[in-house]
C-alpha positions in Angstrom: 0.0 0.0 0.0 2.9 2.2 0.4 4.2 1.8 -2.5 1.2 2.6 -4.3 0.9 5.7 -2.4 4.3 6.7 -3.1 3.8 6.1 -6.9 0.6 8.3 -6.9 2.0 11.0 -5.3 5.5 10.4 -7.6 2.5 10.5 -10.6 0.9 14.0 -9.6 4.1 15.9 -9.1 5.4 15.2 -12.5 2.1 16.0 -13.9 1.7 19.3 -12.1 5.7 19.5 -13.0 5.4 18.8 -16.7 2.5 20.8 -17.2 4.7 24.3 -15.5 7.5 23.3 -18.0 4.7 24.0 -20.9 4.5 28.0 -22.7 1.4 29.4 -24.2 3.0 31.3 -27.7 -0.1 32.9 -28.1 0.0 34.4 -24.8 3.8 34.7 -23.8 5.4 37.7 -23.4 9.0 38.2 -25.6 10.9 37.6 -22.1 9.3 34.2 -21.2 9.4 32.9 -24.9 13.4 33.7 -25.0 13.7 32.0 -21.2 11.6 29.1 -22.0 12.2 28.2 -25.6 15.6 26.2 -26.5 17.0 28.0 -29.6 15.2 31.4 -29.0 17.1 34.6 -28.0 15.1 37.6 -27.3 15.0 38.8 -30.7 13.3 35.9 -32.2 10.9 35.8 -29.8 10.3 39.6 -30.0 9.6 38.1 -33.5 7.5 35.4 -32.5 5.3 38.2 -30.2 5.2 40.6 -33.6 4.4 38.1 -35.8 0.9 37.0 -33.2 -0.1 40.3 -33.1 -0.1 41.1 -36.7 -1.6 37.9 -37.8 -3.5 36.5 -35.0 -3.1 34.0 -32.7 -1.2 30.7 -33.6 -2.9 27.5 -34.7 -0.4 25.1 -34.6 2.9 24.6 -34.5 3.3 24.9 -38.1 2.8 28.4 -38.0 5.4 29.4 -36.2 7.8 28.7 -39.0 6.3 31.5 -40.8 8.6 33.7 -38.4 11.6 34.7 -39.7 15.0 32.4 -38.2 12.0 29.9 -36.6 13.1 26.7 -38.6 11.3 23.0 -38.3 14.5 22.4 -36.1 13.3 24.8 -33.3 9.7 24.0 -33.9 10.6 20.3 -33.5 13.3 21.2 -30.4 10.6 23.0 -28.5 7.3 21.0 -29.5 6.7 19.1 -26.3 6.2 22.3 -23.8 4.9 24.6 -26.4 0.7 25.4 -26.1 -1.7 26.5 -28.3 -4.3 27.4 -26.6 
C-alpha cells in the first residue's frame, strides 16, 4: 500500500511539474518565450510576439515557421512544452 501511495504522489508531481514546464505562444510575453524556448534569444521571440499580433493567434505549431530564423528544427526542439491554446 505504500508503494502505491508513493507512486501516486510520484504520478501527480510530474504531472503538475510537466505541465509548468509548458508555454502558451499565443499568450507569452518576448521575455518568457526567449527563457523558455531552446534556440530562441530575445529577438526571435520579439519576433514570434510581432508576428501573433499582426496575424492573430497561432494555430499550430506549423505556424510558427512563418517567423523569420524559426526553422522546423526549433519548432521540432521545443514541441513538447509549447501550447496553443
Amino acid at each position: 500500500m505504500k508503494k502505491l501511495s508513493f507512486l501516486a504522489t510520484l504520478l501527480l508531481c510530474l504531472l503538475f511539474s510537466v505541465s509548468s514546464w509548458a508555454i502558451n505562444i499565443n499568450t507569452a510575453s518576448a521575455e518568457a518565450l526567449a527563457k523558455e524556448l531552446s534556440g530562441v534569444g530575445i529577438v526571435k521571440a520579439e519576433a514570434i510576439v510581432s508576428f501573433r499580433e499582426m496575424n492573430g493567434p497561432y494555430k499550430s505549431l506549423a505556424d510558427l515557421m512563418s517567423v523569420k530564423g524559426i526553422g522546423a528544427n526549433t519548432v521540432e526542439k521545443n514541441s513538447e512544452i509549447i501550447q496553443l491554446k
